[in-house]
PAZAPA-4460 file (N, C-alpha, C; in steps of 0.05 Angstrom, whole numbers, plus 32768, in hexadecimal, padded with zeros to 4 digits):
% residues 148
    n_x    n_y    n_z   ca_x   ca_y   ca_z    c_x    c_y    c_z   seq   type   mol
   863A   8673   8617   862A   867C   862D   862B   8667   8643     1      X     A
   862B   866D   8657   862F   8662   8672   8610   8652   866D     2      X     A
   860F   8638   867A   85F7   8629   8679   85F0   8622   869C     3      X     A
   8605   861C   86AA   8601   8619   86C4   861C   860F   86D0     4      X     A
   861C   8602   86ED   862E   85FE   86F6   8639   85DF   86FE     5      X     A
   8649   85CF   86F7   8646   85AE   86EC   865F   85A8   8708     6      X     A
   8670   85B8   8705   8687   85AD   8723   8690   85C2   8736     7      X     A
   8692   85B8   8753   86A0   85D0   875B   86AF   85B7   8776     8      X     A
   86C3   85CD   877C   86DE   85C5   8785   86D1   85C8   87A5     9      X     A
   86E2   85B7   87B0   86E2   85B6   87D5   86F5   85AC   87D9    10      X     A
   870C   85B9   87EB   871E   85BA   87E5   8727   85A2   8806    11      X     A
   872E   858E   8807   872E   8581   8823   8741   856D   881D    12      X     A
   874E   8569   883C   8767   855F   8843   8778   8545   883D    13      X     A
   8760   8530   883C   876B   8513   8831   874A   8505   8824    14      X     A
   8756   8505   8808   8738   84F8   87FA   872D   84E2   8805    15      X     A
   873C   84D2   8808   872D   84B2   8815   871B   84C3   882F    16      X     A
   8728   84CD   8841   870C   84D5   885B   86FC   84E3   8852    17      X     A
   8701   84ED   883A   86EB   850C   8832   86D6   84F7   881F    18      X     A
   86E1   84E7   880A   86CF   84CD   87FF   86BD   84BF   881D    19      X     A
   86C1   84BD   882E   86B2   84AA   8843   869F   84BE   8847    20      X     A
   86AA   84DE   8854   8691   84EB   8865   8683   84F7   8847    21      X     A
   8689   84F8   882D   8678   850C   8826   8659   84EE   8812    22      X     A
   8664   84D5   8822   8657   84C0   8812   8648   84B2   8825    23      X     A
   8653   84A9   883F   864A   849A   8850   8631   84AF   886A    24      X     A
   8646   84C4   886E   8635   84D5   8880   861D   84E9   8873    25      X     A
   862D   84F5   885C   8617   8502   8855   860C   84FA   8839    26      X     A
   8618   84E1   8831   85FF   84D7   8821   8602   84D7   8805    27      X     A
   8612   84E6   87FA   8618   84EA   87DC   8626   84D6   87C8    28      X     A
   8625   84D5   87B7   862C   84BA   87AD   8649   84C8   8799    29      X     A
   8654   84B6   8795   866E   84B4   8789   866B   84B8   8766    30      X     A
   8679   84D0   8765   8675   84CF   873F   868E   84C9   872D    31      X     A
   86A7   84CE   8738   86BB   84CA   872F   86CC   84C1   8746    32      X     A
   86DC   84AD   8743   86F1   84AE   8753   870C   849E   873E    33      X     A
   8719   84AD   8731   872D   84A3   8721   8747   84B3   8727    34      X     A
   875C   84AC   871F   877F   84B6   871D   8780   84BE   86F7    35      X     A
   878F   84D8   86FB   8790   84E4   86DA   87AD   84DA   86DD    36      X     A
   87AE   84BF   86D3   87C9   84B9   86C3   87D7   84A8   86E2    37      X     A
   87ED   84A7   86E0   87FC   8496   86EB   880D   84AB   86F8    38      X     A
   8806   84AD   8716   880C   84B5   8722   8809   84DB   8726    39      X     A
   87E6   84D6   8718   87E1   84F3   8713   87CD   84F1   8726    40      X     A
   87C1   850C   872C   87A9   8514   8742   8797   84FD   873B    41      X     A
   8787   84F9   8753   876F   84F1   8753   875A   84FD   8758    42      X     A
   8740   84F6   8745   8728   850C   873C   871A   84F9   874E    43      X     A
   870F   8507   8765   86F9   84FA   8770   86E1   850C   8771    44      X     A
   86C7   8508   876B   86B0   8516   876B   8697   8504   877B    45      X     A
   8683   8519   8783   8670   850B   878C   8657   8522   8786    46      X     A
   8645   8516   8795   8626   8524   8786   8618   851A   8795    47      X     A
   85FB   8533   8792   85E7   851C   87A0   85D6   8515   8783    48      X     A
   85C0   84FA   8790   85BE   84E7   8783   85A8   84FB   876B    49      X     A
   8599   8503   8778   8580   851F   8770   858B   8533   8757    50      X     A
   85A9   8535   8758   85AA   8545   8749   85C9   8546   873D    51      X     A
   85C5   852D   8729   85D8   851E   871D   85E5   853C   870E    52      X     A
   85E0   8556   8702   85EE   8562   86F3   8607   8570   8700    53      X     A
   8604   856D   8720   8614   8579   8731   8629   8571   873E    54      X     A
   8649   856B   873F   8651   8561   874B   8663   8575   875D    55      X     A
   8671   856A   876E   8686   857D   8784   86A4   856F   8780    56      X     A
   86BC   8579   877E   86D2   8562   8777   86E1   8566   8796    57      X     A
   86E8   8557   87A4   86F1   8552   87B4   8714   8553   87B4    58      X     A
   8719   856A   87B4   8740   8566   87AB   874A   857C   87BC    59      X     A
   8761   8562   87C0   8779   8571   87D3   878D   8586   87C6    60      X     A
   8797   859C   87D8   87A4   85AC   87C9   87B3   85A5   87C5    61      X     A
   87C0   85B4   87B1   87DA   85A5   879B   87D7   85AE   8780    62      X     A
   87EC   85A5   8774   87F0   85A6   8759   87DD   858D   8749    63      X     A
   87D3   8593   8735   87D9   85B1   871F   87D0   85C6   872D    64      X     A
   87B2   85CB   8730   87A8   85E1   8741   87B8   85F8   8750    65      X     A
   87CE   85E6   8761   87D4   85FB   876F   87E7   85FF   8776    66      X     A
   87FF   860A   876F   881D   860B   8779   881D   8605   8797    67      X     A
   8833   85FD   87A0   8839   85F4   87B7   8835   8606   87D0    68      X     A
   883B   8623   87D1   8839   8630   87E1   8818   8635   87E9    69      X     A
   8809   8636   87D0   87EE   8641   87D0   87DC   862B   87D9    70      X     A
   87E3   8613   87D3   87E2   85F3   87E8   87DF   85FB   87FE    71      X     A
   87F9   85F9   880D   87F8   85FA   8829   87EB   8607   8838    72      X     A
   87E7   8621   8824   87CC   8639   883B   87B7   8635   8837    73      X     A
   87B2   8623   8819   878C   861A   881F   878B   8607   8828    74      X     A
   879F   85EF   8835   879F   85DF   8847   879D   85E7   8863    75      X     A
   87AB   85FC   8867   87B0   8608   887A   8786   8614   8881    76      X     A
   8782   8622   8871   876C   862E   886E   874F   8620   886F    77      X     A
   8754   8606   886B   873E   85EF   886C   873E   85E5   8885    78      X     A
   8758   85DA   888E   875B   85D5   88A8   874D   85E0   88C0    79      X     A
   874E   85FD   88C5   874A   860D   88CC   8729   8613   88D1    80      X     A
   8726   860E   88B8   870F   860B   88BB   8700   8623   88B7    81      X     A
   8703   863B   889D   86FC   8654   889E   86EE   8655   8880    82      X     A
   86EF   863A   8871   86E2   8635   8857   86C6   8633   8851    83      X     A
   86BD   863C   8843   869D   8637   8846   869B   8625   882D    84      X     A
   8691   860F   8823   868B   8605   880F   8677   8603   87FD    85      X     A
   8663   860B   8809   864E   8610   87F8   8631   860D   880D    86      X     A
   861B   860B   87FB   85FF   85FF   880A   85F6   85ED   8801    87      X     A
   85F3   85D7   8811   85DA   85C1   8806   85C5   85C0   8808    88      X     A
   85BA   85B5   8809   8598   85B7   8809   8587   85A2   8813    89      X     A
   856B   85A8   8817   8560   858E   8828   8545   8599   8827    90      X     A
   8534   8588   8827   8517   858B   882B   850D   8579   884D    91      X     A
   851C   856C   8851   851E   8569   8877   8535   8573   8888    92      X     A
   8536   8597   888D   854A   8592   8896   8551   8590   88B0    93      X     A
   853C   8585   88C9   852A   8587   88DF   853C   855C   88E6    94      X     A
   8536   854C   88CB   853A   8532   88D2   8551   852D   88C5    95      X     A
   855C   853A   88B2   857A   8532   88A3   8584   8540   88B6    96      X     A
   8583   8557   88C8   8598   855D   88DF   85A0   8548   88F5    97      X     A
   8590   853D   88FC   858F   8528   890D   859B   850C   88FC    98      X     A
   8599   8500   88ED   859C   84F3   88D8   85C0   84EE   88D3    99      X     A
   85C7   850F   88C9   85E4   8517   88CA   85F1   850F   88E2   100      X     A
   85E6   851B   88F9   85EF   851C   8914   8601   8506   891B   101      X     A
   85E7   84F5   8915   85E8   84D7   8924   85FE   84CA   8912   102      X     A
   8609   84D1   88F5   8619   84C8   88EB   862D   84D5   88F3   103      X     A
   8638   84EA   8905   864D   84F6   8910   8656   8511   88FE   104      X     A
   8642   850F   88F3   8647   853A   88DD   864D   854A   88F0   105      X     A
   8659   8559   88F5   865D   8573   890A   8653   857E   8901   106      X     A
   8642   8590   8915   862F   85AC   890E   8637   85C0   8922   107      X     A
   863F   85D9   8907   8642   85ED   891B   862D   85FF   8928   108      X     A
   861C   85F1   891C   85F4   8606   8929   85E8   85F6   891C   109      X     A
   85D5   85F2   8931   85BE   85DD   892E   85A1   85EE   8912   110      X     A
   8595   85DD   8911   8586   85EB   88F6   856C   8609   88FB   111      X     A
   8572   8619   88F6   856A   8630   8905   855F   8640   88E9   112      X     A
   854B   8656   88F2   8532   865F   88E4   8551   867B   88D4   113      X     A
   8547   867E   88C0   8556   869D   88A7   853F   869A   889A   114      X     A
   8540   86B7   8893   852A   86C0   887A   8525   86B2   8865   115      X     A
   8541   86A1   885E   853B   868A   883E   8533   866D   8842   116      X     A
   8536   8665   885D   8534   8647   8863   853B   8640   8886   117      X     A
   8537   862A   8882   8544   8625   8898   8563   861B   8893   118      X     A
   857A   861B   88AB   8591   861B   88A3   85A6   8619   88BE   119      X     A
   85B7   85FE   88B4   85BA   85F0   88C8   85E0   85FA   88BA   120      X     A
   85F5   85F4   88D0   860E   85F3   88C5   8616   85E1   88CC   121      X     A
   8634   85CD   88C0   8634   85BB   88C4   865B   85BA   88B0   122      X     A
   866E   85AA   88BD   868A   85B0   88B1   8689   8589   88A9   123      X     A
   86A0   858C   8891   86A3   8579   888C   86B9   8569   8899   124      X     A
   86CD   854F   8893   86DF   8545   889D   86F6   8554   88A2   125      X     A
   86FA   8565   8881   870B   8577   8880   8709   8590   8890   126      X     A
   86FB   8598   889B   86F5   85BB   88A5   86E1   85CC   889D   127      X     A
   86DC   85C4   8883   86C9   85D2   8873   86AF   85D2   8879   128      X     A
   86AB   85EE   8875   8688   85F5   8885   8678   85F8   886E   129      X     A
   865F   85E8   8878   864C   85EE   8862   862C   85F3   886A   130      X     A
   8618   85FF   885E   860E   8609   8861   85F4   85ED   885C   131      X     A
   85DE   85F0   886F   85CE   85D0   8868   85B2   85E6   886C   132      X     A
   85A2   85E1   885D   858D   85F4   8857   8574   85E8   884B   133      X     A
   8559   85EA   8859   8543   85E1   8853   853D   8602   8849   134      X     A
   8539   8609   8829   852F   8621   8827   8510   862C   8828   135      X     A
   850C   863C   882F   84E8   863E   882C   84E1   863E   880E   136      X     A
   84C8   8636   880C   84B5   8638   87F3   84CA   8626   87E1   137      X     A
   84DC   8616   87E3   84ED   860B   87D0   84F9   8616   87C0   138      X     A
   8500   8622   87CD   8519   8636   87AF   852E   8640   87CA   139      X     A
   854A   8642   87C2   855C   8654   87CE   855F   8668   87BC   140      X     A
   8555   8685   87BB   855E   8691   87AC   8573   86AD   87B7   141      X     A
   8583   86AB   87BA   8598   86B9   87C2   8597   86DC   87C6   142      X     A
   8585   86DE   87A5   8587   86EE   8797   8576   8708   87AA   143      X     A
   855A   8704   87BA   854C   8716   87C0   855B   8725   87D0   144      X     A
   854B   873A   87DC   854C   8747   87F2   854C   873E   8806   145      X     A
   8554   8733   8820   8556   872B   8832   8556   8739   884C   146      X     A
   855F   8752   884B   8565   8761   886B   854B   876C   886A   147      X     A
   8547   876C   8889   8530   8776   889A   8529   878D   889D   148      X     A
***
């Protein structure tokens, strides 16, 4: 039985800049950063500090993952900038917008009122858009009814 969810993939352009912004700017700390073997991929992960069971792996496309052709269009596809990566979360998200800012995060919309939270957008080094979200009552729950 499925217990929960322990890694998930973000798929961006060169690890060393994607290690700086996803550590220095927005704050997450480093969980893995090793090479499988000698002259095999490198596993880089990070997390935030709150919630050690979770990490994100930070890897460029390629093999093993990804034959060469299927590479180049999710490089192509990151670049671009049409990826969504996920949501984070925040219980200030009014002073960590400003916070981000000032560390040079690009935001594609400043942090603005939805039915589940407040919710700011914001791309990473790579292209990748992600979703930054103060939820109401502390829960994001995806799950309800939402339209008006």
């Amino acid at each position: 039985m499925i217990k929960g969810l322990k890694i998930s993939t973000v798929w961006v352009l060169d690890q060393d800049r994607a290690k700086e912004f996803y550590t220095e700017k927005l704050g997450l700390e480093v969980r893995t950063d090793m090479s499988m073997g000698e002259g095999g991929m490198r596993w880089l992960t990070v997390g935030a500090g709150s919630q050690p069971d979770v990490e994100l792996t930070l890897m460029v496309p390629g093999p093993p993952s990804l034959d060469p052709e299927s590479a180049e269009m999710v490089r192509k596809l990151v670049a671009k900038g049409v990826l969504g990566a996920g949501v984070l979360t925040t219980d200030d998200i009014h002073g960590d917008y400003k916070r981000l800012k000032n560390r040079g995060v690009e935001f594609l919309q400043e942090p603005q009122e939805r039915p589940y939270g407040t919710e700011a957008l914001f791309r990473d080094d790579s292209g990748n858009w992600f979703s930054f979200t103060q939820p109401r009552e502390g829960d994001l729950d995806l799950s309800k009814d939402w339209s008006c």
